[in-house]
Backbone bond lengths (Angstrom), bond angles and torsions (degrees), N, CA, C in turn:
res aa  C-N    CA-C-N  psi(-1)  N-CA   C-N-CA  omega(-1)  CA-C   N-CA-C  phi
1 X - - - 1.472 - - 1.528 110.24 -
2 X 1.320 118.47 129.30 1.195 131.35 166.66 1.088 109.87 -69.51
3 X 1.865 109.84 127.49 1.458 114.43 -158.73 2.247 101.60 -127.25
4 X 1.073 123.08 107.67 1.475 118.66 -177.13 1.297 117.71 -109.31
5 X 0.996 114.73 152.76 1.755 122.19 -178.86 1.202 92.43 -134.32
6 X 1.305 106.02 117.76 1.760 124.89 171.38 1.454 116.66 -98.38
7 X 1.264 131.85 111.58 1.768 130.66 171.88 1.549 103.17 -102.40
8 X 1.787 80.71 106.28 1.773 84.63 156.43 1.521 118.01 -144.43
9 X 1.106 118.45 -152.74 1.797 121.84 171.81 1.839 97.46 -149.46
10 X 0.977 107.66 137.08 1.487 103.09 -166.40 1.929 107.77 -89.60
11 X 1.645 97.80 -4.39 1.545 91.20 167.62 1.626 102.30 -99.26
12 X 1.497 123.31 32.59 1.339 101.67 176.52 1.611 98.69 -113.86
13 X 1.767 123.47 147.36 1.314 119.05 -164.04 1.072 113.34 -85.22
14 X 1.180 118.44 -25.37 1.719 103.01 -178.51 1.633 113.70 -90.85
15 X 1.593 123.89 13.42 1.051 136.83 -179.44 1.829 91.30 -87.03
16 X 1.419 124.20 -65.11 1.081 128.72 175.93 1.631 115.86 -56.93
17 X 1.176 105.91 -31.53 1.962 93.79 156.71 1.057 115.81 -70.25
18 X 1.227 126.59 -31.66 1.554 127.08 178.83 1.099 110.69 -66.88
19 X 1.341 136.64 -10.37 1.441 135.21 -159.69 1.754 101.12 -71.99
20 X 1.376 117.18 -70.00 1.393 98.86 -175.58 1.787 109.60 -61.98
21 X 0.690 101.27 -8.93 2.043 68.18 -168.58 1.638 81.69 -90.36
22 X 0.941 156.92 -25.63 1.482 135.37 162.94 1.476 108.82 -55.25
23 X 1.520 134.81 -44.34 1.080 103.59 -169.14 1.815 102.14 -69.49
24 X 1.207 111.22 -18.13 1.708 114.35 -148.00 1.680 79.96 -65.77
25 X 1.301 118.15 -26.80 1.682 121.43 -166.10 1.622 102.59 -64.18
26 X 1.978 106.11 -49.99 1.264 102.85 -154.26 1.477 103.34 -81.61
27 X 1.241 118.99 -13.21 1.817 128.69 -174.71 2.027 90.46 -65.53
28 X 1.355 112.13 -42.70 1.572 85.52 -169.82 1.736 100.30 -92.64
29 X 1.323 112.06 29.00 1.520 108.54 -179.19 1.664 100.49 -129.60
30 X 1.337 144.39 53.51 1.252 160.62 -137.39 1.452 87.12 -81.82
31 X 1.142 142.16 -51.16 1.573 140.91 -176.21 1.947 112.75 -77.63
32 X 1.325 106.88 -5.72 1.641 106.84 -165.83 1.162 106.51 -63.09
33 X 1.449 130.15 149.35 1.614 146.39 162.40 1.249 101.38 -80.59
34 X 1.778 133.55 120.52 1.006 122.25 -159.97 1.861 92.75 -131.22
35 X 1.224 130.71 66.27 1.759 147.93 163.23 1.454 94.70 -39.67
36 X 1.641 105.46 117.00 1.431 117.95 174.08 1.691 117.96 -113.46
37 X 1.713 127.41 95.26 0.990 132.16 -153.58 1.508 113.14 -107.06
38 X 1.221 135.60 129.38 1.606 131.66 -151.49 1.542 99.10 -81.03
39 X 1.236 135.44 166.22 1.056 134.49 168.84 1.390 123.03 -114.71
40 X 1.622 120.23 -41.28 1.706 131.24 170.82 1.566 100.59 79.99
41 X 1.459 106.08 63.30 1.414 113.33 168.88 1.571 126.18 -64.62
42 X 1.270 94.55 -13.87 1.790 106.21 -172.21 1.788 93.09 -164.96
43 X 1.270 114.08 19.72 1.372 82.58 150.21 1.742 159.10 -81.01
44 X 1.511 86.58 159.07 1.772 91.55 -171.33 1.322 113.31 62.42
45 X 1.242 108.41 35.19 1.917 113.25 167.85 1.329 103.08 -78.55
46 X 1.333 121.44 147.08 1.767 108.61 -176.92 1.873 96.01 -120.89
47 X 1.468 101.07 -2.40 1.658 96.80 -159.45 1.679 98.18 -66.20
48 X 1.427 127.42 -175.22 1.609 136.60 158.23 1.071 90.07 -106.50
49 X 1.792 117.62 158.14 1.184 119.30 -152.93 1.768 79.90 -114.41
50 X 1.049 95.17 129.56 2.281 108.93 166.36 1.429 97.24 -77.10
51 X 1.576 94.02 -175.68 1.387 117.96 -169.74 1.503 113.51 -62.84
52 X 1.682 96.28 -56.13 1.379 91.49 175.74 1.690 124.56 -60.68
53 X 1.335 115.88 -37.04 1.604 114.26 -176.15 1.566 101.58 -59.64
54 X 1.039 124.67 -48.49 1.606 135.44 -171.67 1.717 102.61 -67.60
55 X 1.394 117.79 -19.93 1.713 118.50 178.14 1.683 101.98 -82.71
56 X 1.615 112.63 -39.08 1.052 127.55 -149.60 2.221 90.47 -85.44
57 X 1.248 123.02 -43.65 1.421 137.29 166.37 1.541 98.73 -49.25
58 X 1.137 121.91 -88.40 1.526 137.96 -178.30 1.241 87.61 -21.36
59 X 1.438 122.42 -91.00 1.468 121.13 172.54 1.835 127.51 14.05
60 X 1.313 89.25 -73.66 1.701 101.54 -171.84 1.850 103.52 -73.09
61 X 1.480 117.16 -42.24 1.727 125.09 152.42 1.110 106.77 -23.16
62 X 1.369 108.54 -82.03 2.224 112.94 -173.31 1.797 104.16 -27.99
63 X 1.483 109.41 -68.67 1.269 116.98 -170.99 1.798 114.75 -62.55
64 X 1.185 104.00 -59.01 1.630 92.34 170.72 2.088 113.41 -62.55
65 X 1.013 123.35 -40.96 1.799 106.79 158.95 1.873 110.68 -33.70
66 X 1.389 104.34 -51.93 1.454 111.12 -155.94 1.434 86.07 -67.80
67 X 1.335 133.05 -85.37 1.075 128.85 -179.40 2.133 141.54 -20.25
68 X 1.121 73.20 -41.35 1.626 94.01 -168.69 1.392 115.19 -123.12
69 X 1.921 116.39 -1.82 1.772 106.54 157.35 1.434 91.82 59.04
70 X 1.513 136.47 26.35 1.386 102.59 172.66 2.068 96.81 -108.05
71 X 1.225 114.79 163.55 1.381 120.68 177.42 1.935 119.17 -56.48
72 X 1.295 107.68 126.08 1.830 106.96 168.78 1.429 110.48 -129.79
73 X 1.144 104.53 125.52 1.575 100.92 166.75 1.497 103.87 -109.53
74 X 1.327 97.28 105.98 1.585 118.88 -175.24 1.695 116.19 -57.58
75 X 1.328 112.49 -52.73 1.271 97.39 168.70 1.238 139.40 -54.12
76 X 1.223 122.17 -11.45 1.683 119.39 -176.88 1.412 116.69 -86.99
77 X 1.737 111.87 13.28 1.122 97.83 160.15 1.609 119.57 -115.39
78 X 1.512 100.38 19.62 1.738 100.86 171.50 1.513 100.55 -112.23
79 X 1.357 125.72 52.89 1.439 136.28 149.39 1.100 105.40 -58.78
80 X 1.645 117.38 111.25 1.500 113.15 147.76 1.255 132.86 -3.06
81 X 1.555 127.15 129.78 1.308 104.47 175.31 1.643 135.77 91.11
82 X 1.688 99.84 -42.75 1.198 107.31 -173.18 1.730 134.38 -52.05
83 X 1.363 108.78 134.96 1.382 116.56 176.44 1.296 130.43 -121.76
84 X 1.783 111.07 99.65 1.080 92.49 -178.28 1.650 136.99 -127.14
85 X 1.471 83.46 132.59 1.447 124.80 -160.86 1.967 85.91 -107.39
86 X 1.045 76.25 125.14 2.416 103.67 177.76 1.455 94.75 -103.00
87 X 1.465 132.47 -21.42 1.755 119.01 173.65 1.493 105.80 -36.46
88 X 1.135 116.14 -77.65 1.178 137.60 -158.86 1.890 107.58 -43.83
89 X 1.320 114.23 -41.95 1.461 122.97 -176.30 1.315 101.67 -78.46
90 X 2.074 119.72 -59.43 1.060 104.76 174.87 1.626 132.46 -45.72
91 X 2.055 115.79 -30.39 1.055 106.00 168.81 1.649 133.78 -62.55
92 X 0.912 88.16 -33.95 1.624 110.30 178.24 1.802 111.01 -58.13
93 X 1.202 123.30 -14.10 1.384 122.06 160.16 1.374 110.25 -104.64
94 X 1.047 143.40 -24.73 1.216 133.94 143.86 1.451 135.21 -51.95
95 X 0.950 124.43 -42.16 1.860 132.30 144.53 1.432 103.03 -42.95
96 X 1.201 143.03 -72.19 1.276 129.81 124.77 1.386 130.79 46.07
97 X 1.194 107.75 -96.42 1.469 138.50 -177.69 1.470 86.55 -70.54
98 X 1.090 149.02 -73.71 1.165 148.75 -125.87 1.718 114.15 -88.08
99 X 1.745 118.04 -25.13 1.311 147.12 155.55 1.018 103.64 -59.74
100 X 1.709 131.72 -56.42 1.133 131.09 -163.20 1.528 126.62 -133.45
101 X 1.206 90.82 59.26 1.813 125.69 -176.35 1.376 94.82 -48.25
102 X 1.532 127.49 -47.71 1.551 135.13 -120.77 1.764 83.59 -118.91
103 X 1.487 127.29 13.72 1.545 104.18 -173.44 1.814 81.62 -115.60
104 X 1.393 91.02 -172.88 1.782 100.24 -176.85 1.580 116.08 -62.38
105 X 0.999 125.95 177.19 1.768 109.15 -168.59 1.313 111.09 -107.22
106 X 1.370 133.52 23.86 1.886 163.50 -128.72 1.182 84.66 -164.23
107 X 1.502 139.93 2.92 1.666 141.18 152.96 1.125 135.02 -56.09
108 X 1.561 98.91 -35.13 1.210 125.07 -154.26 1.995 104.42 -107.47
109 X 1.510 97.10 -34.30 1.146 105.92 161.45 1.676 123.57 -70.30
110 X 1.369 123.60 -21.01 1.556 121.92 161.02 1.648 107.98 -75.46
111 X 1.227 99.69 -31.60 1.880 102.10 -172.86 1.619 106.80 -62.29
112 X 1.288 108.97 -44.13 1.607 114.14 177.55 1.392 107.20 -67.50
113 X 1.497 127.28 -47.57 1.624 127.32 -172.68 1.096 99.64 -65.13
114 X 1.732 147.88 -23.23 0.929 146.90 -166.09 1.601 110.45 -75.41
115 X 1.381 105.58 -45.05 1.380 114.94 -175.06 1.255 116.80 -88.13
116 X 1.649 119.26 -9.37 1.269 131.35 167.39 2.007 112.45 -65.55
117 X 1.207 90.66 -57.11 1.656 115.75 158.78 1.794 103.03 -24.85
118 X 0.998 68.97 -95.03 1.517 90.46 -171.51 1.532 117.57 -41.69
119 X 1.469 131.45 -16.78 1.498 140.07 -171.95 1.258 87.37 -99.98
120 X 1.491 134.30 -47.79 1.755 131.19 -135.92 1.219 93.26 -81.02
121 X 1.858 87.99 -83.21 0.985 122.98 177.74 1.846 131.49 -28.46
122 X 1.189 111.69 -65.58 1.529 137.96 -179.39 1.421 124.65 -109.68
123 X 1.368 84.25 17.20 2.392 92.13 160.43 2.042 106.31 53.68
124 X 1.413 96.58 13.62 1.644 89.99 -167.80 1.688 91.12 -68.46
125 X 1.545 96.81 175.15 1.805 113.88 -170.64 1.507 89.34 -111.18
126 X 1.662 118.62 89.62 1.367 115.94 166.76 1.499 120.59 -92.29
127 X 1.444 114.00 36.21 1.175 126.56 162.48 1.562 113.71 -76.03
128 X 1.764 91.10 -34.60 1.870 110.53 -165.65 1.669 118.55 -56.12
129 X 0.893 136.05 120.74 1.223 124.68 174.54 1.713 122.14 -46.41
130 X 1.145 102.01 -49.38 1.743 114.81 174.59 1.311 117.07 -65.77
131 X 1.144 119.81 -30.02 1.407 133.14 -157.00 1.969 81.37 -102.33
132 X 0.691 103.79 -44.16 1.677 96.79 -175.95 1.750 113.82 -64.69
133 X 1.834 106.53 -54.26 1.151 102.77 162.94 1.722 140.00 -57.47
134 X 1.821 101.24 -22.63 1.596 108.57 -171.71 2.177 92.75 -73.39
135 X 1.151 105.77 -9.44 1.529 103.90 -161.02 1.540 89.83 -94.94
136 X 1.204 125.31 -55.90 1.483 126.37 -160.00 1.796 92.48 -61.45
137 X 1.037 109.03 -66.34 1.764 115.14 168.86 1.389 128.06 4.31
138 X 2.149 88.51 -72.05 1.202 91.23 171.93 1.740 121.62 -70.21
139 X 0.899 104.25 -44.59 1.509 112.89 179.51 1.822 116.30 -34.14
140 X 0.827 94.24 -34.89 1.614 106.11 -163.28 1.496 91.47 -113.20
141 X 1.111 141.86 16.01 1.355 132.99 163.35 1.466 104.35 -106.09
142 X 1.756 104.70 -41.71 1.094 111.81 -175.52 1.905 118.02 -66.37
143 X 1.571 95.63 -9.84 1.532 88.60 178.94 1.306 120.74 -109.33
144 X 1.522 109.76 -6.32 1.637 132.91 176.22 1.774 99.77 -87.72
145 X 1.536 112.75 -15.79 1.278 91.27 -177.36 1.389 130.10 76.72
146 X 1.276 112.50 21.52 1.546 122.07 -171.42 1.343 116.35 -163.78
147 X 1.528 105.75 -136.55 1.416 102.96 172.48 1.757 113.99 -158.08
148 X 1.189 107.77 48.26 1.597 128.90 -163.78 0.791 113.81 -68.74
149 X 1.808 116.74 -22.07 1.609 127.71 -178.95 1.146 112.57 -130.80
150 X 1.575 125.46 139.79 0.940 157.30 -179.09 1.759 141.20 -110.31
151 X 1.688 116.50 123.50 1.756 100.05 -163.53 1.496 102.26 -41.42
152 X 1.121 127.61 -78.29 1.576 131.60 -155.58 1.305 101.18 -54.49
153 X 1.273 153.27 16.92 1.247 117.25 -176.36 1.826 88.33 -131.63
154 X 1.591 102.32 -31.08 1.610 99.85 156.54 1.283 126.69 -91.32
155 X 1.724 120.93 19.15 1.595 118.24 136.12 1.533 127.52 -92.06
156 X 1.374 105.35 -28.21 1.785 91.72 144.90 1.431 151.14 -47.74
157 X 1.515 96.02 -29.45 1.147 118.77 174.30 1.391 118.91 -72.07
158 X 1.515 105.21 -55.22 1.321 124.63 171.71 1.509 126.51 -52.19
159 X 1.548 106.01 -26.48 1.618 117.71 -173.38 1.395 92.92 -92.90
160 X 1.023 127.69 -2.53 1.946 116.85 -168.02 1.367 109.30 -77.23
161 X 1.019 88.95 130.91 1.737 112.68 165.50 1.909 119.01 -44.56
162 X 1.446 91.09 -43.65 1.826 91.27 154.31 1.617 137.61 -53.70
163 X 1.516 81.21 -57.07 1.536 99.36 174.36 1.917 121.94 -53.53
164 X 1.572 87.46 -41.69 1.613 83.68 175.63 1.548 112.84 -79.59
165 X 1.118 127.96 -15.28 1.243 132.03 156.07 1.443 110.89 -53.00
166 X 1.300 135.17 -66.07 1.160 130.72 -174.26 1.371 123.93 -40.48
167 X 1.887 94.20 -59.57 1.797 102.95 160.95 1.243 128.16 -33.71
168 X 1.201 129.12 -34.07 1.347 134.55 -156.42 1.653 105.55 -99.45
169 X 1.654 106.72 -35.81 1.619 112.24 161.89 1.117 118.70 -44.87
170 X 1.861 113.81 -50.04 1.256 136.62 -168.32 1.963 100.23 -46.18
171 X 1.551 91.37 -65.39 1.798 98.91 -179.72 1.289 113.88 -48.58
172 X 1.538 128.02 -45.99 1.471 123.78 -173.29 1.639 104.63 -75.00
173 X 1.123 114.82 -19.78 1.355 101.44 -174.85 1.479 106.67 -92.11
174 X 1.141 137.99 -33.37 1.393 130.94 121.80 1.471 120.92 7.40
175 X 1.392 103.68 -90.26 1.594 108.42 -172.99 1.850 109.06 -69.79
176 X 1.016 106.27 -11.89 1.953 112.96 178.53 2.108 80.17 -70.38
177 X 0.910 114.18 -59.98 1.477 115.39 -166.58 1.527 123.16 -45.60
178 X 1.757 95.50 -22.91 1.469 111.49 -178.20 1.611 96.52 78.99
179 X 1.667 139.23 42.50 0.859 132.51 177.49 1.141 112.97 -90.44
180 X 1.404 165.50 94.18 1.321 157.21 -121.41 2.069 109.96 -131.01
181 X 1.452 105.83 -42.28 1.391 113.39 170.96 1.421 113.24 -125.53
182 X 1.524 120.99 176.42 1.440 115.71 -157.95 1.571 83.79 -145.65
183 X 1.474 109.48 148.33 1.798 137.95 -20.18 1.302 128.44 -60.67
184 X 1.418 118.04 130.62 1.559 108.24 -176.80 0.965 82.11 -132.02
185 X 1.981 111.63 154.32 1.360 129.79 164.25 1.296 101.56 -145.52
186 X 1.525 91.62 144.20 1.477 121.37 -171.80 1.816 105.85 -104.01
187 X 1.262 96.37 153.11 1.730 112.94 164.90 1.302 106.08 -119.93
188 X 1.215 118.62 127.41 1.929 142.68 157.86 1.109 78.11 -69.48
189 X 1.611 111.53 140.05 1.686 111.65 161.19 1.875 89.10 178.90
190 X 1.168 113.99 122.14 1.523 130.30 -179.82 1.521 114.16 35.44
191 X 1.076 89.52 55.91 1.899 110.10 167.72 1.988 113.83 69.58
192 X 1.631 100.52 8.86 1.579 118.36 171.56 1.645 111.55 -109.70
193 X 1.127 112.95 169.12 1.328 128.44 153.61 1.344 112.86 -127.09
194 X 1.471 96.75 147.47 1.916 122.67 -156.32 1.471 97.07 -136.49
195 X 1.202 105.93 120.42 1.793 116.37 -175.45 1.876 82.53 -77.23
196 X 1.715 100.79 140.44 1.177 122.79 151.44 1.297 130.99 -122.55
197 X 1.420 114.90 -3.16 1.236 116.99 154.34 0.694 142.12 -175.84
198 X 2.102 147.71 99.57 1.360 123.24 -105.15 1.395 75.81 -139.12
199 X 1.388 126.72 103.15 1.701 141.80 179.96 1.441 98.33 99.43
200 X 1.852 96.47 168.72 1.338 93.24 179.32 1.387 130.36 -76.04
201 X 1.274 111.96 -178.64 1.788 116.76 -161.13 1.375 104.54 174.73
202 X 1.266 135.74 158.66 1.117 152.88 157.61 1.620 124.67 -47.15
203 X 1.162 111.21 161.56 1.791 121.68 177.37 1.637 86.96 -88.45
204 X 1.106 149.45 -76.88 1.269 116.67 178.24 1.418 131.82 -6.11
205 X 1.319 129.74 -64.50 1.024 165.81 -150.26 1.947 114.62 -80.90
206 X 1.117 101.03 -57.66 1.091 128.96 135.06 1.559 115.32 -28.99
207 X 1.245 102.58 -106.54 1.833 109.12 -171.40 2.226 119.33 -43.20
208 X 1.727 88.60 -24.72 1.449 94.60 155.94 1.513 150.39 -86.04
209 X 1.921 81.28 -16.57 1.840 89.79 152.76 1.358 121.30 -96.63
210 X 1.375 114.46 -16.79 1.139 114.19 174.60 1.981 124.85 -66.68
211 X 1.248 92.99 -4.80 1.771 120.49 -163.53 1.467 104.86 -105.53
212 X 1.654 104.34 -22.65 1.629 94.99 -178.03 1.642 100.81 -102.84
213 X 1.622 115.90 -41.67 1.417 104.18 167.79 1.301 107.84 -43.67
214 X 1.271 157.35 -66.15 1.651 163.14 -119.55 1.798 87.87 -87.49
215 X 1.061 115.46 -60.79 1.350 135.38 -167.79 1.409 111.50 -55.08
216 X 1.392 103.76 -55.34 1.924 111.77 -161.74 1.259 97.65 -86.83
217 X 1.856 127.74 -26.71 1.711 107.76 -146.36 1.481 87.88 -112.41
């Protein structure tokens, strides 16, 4: 079984361009273990972002749209006020993970696209605690097929003192990896890990490093 460890933060943009050509990866890998590890691209920033930081963000948006055809609604990140801090999102897939230990591990990868969605795409404030949990909710209801989970009981979760502990493992174990920019993906492969792809890139690209690690190690 093909086994991957993905590092990202779901408020970082070229993580959310990366989103389809990873799945396009995991669709021809139907058996893959797909380990979703936070990264803390901006965590615990407390500043509001000015004109220029928000010109300088937008910035890297233009180019990942161009690249990757995926949707931005540019204004929702010159909200008054705004701070952005990725703790809060990265926690929010980890609460996540931790509710829903028992679903496939490609769970966790809709839970993050969800909140990617929802920031780019639809100007939402995934700084918000509620607004983070009403999203993870759906996501994970929508893939359980029911309704097993609930906001309040995954904002308890989300507010725990555990949970933010975990997050914060998530980042050091990250930087233990020597992971420095985001998206990176890893290969499990004979008791090592083998970077396959450290920023974004294509499913091509992908399935051809994934072919020479398998091959050479």
């Amino acid at each position: 079984m093909t086994h991957l460890i993905y590092i990202a933060d779901p408020m970082c943009s070229w993580c959310y361009g990366f989103g389809p050509e990873l799945q396009a990866l995991l669709d021809s890998l139907p058996e893959a273990r797909l380990d979703v590890v936070l990264g803390g691209l901006r965590a615990y920033n407390t500043e509001a972002s000015d004109a220029a930081t928000a010109e300088m963000i937008l910035g890297h948006w233009r180019h990942v749209a161009g690249a990757s055809g995926l949707p931005f609604t540019m204004p929702g990140l010159m909200r008054p006020g705004f701070v952005y801090d990725t703790e809060p999102a990265c926690r929010a897939v980890v609460a996540a993970r931790t509710l829903a230990d028992d679903m496939p591990s490609q769970t966790m990868l809709t839970v993050l696209r969800a909140i990617q969605h929802a920031f780019y795409a639809e100007a939402q404030d995934v700084t918000d605690l509620r607004v983070l949990a009403q999203i993870c909710v759906n996501a994970l209801n929508t893939t359980a097929g029911g309704a097993a989970f609930d906001v309040e009981s995954f904002l308890e979760t989300l507010s725990a003192t555990m949970t933010m502990a975990e997050t914060r493992a998530d980042f050091e174990q990250s930087q233990r990896w020597g992971i420095r920019g985001f998206p990176a993906l890893l290969l499990v492969h004979q008791e090592g890990l083998h970077l396959i792809a450290s920023g974004y890139c294509k499913t091509a690209q992908l399935q051809a490093m994934l072919r020479q690690v398998q091959e050479v190690a």
